[in-house]
PyMOL Python script that loads the backbone (N, CA, C, O; Angstrom):
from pymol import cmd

cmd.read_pdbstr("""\
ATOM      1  N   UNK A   1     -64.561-113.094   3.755  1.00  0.00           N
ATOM      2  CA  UNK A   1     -63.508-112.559   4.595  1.00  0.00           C
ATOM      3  C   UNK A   1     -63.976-111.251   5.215  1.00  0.00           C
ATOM      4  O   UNK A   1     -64.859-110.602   4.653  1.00  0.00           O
ATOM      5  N   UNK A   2     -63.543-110.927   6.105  1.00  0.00           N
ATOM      6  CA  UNK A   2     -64.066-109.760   7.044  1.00  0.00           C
ATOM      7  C   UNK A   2     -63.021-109.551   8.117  1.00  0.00           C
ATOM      8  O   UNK A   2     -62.758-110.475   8.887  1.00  0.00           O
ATOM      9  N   UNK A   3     -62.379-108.319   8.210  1.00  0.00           N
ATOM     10  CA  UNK A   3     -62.018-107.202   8.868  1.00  0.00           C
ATOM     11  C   UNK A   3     -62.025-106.246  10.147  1.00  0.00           C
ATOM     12  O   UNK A   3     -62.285-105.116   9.736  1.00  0.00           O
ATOM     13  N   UNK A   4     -61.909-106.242  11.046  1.00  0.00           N
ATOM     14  CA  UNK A   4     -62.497-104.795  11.081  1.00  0.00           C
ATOM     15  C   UNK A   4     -61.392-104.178  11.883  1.00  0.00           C
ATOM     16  O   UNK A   4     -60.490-104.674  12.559  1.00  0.00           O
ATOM     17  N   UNK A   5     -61.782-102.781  11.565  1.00  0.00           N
ATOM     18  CA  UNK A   5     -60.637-102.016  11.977  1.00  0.00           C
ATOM     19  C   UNK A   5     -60.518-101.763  13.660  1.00  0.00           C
ATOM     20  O   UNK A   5     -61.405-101.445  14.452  1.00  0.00           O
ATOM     21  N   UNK A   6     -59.081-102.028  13.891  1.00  0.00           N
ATOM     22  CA  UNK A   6     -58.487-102.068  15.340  1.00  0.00           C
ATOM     23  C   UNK A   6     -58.578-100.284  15.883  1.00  0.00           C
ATOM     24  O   UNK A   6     -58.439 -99.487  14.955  1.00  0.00           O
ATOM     25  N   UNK A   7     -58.770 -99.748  17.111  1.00  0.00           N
ATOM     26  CA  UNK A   7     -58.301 -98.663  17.439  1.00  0.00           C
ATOM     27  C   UNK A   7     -57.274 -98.054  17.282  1.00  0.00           C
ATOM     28  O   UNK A   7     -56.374 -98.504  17.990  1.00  0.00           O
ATOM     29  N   UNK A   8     -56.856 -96.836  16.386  1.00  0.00           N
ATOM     30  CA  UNK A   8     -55.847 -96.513  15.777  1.00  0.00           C
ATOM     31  C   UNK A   8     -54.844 -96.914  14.909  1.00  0.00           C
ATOM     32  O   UNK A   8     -53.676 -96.599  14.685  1.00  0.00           O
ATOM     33  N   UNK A   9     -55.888 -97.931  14.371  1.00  0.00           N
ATOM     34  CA  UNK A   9     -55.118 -98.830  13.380  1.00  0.00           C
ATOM     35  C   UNK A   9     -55.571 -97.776  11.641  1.00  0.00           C
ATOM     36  O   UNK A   9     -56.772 -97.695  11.383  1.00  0.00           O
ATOM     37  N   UNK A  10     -54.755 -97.224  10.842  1.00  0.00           N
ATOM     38  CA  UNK A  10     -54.686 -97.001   9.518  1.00  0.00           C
ATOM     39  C   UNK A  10     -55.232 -97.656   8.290  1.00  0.00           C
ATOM     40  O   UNK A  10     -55.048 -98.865   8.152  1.00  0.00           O
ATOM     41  N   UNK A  11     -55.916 -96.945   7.343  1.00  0.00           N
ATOM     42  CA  UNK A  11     -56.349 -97.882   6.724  1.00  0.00           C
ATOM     43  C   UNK A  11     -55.847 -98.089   5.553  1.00  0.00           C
ATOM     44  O   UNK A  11     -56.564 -98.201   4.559  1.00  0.00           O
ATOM     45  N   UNK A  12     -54.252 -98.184   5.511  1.00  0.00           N
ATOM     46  CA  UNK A  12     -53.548 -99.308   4.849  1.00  0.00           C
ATOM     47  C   UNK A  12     -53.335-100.265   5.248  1.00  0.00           C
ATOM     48  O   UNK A  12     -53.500-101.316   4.629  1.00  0.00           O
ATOM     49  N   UNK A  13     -52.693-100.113   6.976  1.00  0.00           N
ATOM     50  CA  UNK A  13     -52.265-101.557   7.923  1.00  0.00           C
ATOM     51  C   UNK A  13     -53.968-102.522   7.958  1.00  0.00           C
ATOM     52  O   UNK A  13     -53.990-103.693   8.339  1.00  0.00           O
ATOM     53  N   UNK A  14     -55.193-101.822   7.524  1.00  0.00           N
ATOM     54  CA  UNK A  14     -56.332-102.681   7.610  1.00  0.00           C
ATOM     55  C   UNK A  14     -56.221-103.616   6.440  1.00  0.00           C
ATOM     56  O   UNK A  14     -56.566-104.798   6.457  1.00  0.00           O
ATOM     57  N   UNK A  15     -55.637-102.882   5.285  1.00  0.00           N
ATOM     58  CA  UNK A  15     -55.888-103.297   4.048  1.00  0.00           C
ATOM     59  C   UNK A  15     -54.815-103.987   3.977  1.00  0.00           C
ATOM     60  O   UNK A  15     -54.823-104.953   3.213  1.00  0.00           O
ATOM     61  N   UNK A  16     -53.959-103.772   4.523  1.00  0.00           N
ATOM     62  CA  UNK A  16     -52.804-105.096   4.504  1.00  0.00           C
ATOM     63  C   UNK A  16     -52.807-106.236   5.393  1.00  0.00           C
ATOM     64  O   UNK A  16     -52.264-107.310   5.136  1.00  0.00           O
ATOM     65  N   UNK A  17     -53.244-106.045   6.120  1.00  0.00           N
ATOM     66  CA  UNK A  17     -54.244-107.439   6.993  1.00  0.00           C
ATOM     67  C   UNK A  17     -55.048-108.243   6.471  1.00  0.00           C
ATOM     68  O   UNK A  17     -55.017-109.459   6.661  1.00  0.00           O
ATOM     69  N   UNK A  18     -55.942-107.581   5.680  1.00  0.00           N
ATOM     70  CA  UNK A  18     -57.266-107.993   4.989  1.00  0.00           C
ATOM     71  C   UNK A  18     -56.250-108.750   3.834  1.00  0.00           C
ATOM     72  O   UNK A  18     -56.614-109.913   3.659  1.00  0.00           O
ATOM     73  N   UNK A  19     -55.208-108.414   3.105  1.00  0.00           N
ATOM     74  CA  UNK A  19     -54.850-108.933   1.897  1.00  0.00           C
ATOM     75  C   UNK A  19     -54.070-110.621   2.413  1.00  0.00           C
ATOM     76  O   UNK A  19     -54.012-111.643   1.730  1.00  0.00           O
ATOM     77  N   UNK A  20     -53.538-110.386   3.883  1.00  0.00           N
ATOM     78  CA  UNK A  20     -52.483-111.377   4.028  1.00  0.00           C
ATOM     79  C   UNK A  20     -53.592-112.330   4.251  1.00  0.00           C
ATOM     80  O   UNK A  20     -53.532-113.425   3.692  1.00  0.00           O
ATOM     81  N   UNK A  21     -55.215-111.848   5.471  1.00  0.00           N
ATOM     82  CA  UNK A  21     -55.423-112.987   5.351  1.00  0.00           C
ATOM     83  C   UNK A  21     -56.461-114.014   4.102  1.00  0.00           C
ATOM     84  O   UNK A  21     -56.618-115.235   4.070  1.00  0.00           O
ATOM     85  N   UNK A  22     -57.007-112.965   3.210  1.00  0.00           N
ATOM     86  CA  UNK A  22     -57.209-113.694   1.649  1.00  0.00           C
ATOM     87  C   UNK A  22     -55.959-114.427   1.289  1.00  0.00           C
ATOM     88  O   UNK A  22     -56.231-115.612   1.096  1.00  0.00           O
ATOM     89  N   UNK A  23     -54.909-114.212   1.155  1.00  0.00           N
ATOM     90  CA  UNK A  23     -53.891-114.910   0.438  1.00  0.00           C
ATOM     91  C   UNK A  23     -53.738-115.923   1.275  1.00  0.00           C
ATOM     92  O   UNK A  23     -54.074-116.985   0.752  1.00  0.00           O
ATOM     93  N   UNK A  24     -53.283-116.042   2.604  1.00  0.00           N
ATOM     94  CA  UNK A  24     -53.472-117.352   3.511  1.00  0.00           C
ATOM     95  C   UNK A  24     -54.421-118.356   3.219  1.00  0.00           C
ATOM     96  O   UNK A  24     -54.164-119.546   3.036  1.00  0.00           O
ATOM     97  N   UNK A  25     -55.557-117.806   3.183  1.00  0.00           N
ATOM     98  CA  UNK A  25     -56.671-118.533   3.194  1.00  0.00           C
ATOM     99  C   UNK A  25     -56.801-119.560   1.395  1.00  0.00           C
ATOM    100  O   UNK A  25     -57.169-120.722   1.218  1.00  0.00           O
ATOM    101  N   UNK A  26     -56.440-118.758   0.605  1.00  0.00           N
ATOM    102  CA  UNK A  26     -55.815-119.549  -0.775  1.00  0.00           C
ATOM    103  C   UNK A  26     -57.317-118.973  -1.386  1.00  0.00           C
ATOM    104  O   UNK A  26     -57.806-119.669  -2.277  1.00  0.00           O
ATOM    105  N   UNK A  27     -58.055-117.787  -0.981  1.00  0.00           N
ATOM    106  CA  UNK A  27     -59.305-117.507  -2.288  1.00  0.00           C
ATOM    107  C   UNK A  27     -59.103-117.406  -3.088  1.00  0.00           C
ATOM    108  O   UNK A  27     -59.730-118.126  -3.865  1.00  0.00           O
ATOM    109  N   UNK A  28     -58.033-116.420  -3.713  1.00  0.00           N
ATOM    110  CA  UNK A  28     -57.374-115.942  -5.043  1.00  0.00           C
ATOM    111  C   UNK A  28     -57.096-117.038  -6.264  1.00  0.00           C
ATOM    112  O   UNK A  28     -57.520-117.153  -7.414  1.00  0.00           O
ATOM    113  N   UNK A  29     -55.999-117.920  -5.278  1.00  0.00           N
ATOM    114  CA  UNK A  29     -55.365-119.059  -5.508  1.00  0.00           C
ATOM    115  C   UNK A  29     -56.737-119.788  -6.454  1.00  0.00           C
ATOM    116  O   UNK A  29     -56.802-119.944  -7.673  1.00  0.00           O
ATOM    117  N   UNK A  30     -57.863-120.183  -5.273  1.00  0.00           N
ATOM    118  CA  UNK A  30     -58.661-121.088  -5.778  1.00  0.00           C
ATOM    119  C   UNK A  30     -59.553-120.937  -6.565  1.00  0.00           C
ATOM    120  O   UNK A  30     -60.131-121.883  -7.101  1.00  0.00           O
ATOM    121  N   UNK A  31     -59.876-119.460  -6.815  1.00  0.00           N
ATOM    122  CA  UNK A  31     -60.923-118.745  -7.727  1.00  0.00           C
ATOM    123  C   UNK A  31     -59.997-119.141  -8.974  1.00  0.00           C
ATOM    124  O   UNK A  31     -60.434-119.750  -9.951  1.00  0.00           O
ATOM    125  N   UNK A  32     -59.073-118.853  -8.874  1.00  0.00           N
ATOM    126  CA  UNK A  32     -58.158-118.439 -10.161  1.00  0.00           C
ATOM    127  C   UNK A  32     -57.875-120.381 -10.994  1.00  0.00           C
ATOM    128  O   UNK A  32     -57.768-120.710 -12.175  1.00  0.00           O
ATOM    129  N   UNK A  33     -57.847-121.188  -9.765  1.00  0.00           N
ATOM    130  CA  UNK A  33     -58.011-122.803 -10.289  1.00  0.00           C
ATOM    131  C   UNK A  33     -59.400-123.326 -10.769  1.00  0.00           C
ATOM    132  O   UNK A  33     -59.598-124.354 -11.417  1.00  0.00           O
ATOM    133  N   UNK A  34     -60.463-122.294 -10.264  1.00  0.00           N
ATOM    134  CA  UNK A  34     -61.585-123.348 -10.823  1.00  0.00           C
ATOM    135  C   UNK A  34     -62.587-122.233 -11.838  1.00  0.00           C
ATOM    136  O   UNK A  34     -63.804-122.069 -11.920  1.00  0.00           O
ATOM    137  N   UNK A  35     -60.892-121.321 -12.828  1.00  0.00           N
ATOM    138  CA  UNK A  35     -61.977-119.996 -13.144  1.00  0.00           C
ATOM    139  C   UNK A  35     -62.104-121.032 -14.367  1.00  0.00           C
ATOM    140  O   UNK A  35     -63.141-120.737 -14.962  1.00  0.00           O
ATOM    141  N   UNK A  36     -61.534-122.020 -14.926  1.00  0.00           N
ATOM    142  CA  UNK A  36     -61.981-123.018 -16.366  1.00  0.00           C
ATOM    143  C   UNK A  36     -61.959-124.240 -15.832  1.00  0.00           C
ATOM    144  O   UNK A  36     -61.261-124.710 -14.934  1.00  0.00           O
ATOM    145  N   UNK A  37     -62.826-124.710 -16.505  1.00  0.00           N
ATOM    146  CA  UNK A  37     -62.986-126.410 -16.336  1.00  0.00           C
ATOM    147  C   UNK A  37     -61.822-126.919 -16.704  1.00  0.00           C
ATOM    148  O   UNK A  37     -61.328-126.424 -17.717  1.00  0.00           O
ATOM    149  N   UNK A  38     -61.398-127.539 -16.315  1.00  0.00           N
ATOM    150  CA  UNK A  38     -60.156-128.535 -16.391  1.00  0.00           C
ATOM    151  C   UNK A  38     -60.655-130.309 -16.192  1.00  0.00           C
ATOM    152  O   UNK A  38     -61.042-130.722 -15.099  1.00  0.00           O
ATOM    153  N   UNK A  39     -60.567-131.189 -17.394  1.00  0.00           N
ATOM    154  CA  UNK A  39     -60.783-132.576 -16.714  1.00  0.00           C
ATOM    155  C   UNK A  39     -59.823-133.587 -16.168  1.00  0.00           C
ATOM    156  O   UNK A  39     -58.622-133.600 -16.439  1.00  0.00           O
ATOM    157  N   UNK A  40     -60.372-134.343 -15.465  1.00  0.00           N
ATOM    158  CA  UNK A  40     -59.682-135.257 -14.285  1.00  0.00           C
ATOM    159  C   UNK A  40     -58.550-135.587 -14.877  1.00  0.00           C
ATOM    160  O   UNK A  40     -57.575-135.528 -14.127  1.00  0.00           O
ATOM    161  N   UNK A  41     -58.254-136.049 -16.416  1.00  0.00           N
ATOM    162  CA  UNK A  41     -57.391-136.426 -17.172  1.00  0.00           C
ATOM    163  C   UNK A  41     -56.434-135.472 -17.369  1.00  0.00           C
ATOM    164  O   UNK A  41     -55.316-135.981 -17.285  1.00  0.00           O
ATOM    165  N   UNK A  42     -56.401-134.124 -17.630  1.00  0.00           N
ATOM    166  CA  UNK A  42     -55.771-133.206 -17.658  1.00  0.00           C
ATOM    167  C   UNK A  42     -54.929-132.894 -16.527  1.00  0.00           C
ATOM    168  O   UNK A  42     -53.720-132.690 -16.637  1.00  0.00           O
ATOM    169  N   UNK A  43     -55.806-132.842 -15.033  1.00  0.00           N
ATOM    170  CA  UNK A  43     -55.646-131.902 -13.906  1.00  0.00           C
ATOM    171  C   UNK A  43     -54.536-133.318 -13.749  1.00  0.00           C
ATOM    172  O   UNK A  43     -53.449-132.751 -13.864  1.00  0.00           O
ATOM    173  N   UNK A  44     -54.313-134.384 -13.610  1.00  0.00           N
ATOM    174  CA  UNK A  44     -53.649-135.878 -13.022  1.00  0.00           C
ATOM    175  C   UNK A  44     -52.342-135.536 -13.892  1.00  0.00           C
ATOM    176  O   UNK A  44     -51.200-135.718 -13.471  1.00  0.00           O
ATOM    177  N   UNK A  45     -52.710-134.929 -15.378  1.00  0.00           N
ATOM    178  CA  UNK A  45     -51.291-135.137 -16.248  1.00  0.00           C
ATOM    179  C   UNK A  45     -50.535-133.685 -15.369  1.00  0.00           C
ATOM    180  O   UNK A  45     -49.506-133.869 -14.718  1.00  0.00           O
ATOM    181  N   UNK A  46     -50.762-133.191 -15.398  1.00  0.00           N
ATOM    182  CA  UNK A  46     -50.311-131.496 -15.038  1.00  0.00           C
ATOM    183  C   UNK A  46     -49.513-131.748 -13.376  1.00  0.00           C
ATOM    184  O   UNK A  46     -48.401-131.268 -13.153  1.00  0.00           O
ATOM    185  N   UNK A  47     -50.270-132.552 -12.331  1.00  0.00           N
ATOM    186  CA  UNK A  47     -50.163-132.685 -11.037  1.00  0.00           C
ATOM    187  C   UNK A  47     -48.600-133.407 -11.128  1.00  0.00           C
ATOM    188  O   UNK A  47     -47.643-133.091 -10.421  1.00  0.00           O
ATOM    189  N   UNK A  48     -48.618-134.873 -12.611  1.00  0.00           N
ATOM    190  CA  UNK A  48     -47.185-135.346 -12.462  1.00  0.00           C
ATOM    191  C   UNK A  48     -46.517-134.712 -13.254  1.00  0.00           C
ATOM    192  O   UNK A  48     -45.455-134.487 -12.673  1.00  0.00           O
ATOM    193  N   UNK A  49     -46.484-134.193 -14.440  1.00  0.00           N
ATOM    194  CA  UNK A  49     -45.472-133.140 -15.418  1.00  0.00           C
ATOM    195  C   UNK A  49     -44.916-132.076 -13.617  1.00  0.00           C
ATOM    196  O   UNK A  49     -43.718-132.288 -13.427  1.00  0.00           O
ATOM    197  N   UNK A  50     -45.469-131.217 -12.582  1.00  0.00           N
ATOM    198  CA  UNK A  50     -44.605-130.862 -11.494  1.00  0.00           C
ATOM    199  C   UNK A  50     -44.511-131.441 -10.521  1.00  0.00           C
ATOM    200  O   UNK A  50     -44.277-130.880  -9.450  1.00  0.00           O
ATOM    201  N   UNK A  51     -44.665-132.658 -10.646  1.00  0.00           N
ATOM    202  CA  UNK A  51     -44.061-133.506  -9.496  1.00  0.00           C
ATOM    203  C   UNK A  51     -43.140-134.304 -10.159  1.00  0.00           C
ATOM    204  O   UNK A  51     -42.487-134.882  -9.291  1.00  0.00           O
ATOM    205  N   UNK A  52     -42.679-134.695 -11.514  1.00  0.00           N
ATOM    206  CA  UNK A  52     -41.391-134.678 -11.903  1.00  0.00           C
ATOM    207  C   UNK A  52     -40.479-133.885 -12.083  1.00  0.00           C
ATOM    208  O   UNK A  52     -39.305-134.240 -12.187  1.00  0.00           O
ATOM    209  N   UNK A  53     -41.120-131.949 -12.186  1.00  0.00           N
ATOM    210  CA  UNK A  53     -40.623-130.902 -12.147  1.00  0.00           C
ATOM    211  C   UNK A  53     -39.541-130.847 -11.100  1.00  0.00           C
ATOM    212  O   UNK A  53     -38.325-130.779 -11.281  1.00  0.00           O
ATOM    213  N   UNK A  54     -40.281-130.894  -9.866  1.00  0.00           N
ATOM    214  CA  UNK A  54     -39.609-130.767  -8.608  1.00  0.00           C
ATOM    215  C   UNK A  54     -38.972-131.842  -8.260  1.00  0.00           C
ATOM    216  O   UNK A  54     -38.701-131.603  -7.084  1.00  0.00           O
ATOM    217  N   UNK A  55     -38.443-133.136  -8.563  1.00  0.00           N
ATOM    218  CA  UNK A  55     -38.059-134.395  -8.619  1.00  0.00           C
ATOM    219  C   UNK A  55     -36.619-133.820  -9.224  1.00  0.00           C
ATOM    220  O   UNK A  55     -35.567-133.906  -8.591  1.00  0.00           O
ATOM    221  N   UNK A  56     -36.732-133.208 -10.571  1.00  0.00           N
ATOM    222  CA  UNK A  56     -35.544-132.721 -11.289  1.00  0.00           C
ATOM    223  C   UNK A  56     -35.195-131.600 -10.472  1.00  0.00           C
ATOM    224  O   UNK A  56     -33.986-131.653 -10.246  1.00  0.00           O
ATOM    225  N   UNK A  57     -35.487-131.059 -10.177  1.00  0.00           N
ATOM    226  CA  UNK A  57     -34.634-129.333  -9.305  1.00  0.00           C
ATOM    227  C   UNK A  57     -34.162-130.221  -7.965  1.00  0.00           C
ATOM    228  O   UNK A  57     -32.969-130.401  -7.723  1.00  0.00           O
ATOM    229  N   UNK A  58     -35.043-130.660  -7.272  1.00  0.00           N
ATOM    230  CA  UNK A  58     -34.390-131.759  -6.159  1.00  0.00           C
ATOM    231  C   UNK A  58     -32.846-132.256  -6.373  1.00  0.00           C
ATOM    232  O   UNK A  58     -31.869-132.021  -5.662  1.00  0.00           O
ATOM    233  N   UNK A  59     -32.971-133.281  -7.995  1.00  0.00           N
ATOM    234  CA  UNK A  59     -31.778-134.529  -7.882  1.00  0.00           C
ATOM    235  C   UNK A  59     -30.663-133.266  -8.063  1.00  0.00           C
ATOM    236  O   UNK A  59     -29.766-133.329  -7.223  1.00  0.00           O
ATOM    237  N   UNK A  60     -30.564-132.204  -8.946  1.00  0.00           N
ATOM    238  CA  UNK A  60     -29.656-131.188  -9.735  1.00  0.00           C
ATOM    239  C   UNK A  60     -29.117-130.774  -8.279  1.00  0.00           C
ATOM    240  O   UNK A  60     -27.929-131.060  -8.126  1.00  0.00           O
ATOM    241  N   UNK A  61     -29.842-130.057  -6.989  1.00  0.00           N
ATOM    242  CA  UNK A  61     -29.475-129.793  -5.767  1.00  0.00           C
ATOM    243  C   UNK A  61     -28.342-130.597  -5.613  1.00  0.00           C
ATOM    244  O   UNK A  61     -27.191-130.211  -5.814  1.00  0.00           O
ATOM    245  N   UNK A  62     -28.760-132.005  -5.164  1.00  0.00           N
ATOM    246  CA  UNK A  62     -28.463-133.186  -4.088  1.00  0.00           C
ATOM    247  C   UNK A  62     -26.608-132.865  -5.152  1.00  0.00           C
ATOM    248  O   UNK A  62     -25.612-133.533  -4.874  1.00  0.00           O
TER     249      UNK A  62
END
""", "prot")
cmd.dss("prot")
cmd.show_as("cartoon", "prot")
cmd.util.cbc("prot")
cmd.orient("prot")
């Protein structure tokens, strides 16, 4: 990721640019998913345990 500072731009408003677009981009996110091995069997159980998650907060809405 890379930056650079605008003419009369502050260097918080740089550093708050720089943060929105890491977080957009999902580095954090994805460093932070592949900081342990996880196997295929695991990552598949976890993906449906919150996709029945959100299935239940859904029907409770409706």
């Amino acid at each position: 990721m890379q930056v650079s500072q605008e003419e009369g731009e502050s260097f918080e408003a740089l550093l708050r640019r720089f943060s929105q677009k890491v977080k957009r981009a999902g580095v954090l996110s994805e460093f932070k998913r592949k900081r342990f091995f996880v196997s295929k069997g695991v990552e598949r159980r976890e993906k449906m345990k919150k996709s029945q998650q959100r299935q239940r907060r859904k029907s409770q809405r409706d």
